[in-house]
VEXMISE-45454 format. One record per atom (N, C-alpha, C): residue in one letter; y, x, z. Coordinates in steps of 0.001 Angstrom, whole numbers, padded with zeros to 6 digits, always signed. Last residue first. Example, Ala and Ser with C-alpha at 12.3 -4.5 7.8 and 13.67 -1.06 7.14 Angstrom:
2
S-002250+012850+007080S-001060+013670+007140S+000030+012900+007870A-005690+013190+007800A-004500+012300+007800A-003300+013200+007800
# end
This chain:
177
X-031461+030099+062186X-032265+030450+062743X-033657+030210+062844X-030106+028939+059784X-029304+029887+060578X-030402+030700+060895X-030294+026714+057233X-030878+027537+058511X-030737+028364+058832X-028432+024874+055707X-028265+026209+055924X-028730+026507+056775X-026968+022572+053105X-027700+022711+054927X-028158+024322+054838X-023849+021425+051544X-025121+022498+051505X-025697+022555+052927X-023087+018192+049960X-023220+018830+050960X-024116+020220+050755X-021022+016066+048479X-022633+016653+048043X-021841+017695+049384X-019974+013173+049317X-020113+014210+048611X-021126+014796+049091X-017894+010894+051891X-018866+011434+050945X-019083+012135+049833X-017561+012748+055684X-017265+011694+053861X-018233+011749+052745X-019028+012703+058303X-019374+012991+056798X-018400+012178+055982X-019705+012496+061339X-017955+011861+060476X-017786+012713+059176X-022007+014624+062275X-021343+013077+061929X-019752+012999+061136X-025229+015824+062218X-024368+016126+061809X-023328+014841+061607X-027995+016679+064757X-027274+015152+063705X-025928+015837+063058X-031293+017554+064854X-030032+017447+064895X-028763+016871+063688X-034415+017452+066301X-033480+016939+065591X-031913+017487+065734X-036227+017821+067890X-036142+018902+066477X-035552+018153+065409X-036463+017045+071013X-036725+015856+069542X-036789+016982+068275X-034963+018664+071888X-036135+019367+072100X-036914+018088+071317X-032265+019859+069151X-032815+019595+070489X-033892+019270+070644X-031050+022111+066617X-031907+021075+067051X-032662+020850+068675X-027717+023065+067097X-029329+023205+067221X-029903+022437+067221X-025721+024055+064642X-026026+023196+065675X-027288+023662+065958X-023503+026587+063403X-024541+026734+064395X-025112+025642+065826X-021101+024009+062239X-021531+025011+062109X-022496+025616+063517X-019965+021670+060475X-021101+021678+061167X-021439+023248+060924X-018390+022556+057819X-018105+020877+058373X-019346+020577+059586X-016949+024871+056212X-017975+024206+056890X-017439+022825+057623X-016468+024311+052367X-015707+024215+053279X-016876+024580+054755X-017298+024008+049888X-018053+025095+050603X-017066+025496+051587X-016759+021563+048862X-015879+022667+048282X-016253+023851+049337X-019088+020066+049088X-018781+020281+048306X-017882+021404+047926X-019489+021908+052921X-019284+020854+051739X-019351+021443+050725X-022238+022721+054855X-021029+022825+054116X-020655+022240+052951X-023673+023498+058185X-023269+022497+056917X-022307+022424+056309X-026073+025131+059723X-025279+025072+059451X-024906+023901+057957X-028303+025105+062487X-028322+025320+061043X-026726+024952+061039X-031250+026597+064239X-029488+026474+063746X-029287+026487+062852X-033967+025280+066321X-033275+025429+065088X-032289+025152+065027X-034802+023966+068761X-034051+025213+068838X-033769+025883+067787X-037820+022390+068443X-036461+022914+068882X-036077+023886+068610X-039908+020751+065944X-039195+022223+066374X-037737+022123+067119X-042202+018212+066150X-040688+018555+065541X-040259+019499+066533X-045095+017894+064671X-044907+018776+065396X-043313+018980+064919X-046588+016907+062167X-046334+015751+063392X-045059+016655+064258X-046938+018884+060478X-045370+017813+060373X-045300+017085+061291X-048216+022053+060649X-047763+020225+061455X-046677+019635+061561X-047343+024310+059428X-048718+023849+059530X-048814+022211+060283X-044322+023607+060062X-044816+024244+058647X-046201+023486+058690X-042695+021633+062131X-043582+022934+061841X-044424+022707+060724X-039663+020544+061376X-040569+020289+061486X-041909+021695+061274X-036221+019174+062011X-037398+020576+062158X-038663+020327+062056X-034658+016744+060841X-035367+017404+061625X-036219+018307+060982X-030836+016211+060900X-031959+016914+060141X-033089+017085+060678X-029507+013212+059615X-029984+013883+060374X-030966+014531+059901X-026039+012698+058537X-026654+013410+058330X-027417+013926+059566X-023839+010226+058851X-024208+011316+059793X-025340+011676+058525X-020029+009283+057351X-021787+008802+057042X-021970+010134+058300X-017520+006376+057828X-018292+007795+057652X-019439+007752+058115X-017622+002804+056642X-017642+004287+057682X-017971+005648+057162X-015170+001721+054339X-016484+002385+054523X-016645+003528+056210X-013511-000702+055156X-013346+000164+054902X-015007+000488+055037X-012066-003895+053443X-013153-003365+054188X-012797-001591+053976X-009787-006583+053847X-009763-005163+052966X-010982-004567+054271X-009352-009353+052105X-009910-009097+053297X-010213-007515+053070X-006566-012018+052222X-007430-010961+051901X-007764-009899+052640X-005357-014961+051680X-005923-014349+053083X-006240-013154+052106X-002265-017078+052106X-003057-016421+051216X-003828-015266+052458X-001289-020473+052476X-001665-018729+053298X-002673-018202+052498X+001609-021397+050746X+000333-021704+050820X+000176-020277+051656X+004361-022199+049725X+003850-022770+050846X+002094-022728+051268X+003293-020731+046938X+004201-021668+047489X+003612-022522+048731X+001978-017407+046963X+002466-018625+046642X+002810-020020+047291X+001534-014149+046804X+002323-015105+048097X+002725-016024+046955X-000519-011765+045806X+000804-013146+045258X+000464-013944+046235X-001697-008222+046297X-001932-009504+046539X-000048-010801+046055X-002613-005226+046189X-001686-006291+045711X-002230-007449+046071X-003770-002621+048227X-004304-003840+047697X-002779-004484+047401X-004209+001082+047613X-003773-000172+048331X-004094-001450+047416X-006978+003038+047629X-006231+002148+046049X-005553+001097+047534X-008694+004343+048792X-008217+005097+047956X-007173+004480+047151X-008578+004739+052706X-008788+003582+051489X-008101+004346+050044X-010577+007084+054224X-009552+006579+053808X-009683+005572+052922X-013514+005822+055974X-012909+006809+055040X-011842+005934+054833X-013887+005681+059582X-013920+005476+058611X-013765+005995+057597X-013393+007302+062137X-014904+006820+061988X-014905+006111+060338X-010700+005418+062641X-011374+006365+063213X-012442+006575+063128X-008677+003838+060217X-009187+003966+061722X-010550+004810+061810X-005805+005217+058886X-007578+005176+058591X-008051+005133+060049X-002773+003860+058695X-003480+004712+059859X-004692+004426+059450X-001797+002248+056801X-000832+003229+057171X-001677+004630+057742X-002173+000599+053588X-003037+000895+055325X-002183+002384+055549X-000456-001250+052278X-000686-000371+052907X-001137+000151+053737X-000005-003960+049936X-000742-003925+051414X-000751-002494+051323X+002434-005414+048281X+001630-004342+048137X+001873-004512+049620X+003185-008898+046902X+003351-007809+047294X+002349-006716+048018X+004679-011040+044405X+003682-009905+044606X+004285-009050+045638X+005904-014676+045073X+006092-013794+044895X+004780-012226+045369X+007766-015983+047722X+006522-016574+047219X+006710-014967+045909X+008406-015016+050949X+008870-015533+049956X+007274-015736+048850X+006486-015329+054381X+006890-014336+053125X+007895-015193+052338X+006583-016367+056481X+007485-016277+056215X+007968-015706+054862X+004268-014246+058708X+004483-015945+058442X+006153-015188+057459X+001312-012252+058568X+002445-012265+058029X+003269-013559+057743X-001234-011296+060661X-000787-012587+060778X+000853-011996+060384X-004104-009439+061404X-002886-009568+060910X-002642-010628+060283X-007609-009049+062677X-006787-010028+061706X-005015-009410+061928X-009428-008379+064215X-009371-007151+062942X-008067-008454+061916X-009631-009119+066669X-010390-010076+065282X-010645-009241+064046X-007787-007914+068113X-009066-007432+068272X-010153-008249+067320X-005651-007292+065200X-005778-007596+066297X-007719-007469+067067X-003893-005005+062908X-004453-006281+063320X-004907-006137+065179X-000018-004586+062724X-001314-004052+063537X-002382-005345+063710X+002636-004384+060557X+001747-005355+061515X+000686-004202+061777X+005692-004142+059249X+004576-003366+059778X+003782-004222+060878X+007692-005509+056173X+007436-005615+057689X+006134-004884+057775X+009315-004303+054318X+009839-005308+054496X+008615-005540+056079X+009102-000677+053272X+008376-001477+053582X+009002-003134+054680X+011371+000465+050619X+011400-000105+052089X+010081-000755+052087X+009741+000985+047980X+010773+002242+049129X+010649+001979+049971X+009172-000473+046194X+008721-000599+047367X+008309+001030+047924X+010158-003760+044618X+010990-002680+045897X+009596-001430+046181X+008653-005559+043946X+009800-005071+043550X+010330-004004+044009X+006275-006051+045835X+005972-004666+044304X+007570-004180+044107X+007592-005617+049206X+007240-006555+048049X+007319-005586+047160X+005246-004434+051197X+006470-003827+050512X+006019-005285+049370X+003261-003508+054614X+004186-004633+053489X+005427-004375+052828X+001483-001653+056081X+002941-001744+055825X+002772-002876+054549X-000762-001561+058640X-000379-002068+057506X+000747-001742+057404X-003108-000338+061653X-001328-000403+061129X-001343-000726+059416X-005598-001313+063333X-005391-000577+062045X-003861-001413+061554X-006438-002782+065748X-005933-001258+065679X-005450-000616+064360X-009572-002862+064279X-009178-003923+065320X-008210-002144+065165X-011963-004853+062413X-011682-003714+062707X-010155-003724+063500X-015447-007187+062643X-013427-006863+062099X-013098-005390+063291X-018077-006382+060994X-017262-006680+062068X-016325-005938+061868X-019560-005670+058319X-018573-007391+058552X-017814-007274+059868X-021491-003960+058300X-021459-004410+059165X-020597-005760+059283X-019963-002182+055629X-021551-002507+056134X-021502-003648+057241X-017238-002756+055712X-017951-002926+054835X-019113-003243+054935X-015189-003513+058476X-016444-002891+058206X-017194-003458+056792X-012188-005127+057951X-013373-004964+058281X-014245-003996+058136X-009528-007473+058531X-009847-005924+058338X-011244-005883+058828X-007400-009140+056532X-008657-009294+057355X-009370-007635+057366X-004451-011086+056705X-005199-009501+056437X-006003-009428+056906X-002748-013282+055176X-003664-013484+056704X-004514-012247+056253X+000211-014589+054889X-000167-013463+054657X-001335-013396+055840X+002537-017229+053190X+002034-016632+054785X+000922-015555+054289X+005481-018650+051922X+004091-018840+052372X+003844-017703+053564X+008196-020663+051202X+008084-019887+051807X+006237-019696+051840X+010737-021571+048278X+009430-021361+049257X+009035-019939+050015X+013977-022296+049605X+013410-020870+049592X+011618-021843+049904X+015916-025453+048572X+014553-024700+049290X+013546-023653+049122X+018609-025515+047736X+017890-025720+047380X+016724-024777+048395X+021237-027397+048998X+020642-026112+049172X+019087-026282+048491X+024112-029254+047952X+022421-029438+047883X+021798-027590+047907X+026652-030018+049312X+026633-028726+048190X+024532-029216+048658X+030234-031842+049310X+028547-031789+049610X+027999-031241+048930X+033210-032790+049834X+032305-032132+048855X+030597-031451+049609X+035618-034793+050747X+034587-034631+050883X+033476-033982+049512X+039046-034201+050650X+038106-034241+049450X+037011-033826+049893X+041675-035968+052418X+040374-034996+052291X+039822-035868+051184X+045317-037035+052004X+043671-036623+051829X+042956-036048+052125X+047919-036331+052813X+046839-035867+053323X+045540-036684+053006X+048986-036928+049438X+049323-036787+050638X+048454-035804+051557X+046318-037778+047267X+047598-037642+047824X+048190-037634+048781X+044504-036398+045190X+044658-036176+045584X+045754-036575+046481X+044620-036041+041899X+043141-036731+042789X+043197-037092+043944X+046761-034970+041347X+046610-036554+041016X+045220-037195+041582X+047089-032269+042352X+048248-033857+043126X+047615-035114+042328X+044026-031508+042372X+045050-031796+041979X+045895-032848+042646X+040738-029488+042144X+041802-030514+043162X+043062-030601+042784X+037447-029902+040892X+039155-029462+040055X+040173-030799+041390X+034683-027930+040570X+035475-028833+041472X+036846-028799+041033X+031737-027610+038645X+033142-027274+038787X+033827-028351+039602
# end
């Protein structure tokens, strides 16, 4: 409490008053994006940042970099929720965002992997000779919910054919021809 009065006070005086700011910690946010199998960083993939308190507004949107890194300076200290905005291409979605605590003046790193999508290869093979792989087999592929997901491929003159960007679940194969 400050109390100014004619008796502290006389004439033209000044009353020098000095106020102590106390210091916002601050820390830092280092997002590491990767390939589960493989470890190499994933490069292109949009985040949103929401501190837990809030988290209607996302407080800032980064993109890592060709490291697969994102670089958050400035946080407050304090929980907040990672959002992968955009599943990069070839991967599966992430099912659970990540929490992570921004503490005092320190860089907190975490490293969120995604799974690729899986291929499925099929080869043809002749009945009386397994050495012997068959062209020109069609087959077809359908999911768990007997969706198709690969329909009339052929096997090429290898008597192979590949089926790609599988999530995962149980599948049905289906010789056409």
């Amino acid at each position: 409490d400050i109390e100014i009065s004619d008796d502290k006070l006389k004439g033209s005086d000044t009353l020098d008053i000095s106020f102590d700011n106390e210091k916002i910690p601050l820390g830092n946010l280092v997002i590491n994006k990767i390939d589960s199998y493989s470890a190499k960083p994933i490069e292109n993939v949009e985040f949103e940042i929401y501190k837990v308190s809030n988290l209607e507004i996302p407080i800032k949107k980064v993109i890592t970099d060709i490291d697969g890194k994102a670089e958050i300076t400035g946080l407050q200290i304090g929980d907040y929720l990672i959002k992968e905005v955009n599943t990069p291409s070839g991967y599966h979605k992430l099912k659970v965002d990540q929490i992570v605590t921004i503490e005092d003046s320190k860089a907190t790193s975490v490293t969120i992997k995604n799974d690729p999508l899986r291929s499925i290869i099929v080869k043809k093979l002749d009945k009386n000779n397994p050495t012997l792989l068959l062209p020109g087999a069609v087959f077809s592929l359908r999911n768990g919910n007997n969706e198709n997901v690969g329909e009339n491929l052929i096997t090429g003159q290898d008597g192979k054919v590949v089926f790609n960007l599988l999530e995962f679940g149980n599948y049905k194969l289906k010789e056409i021809t």
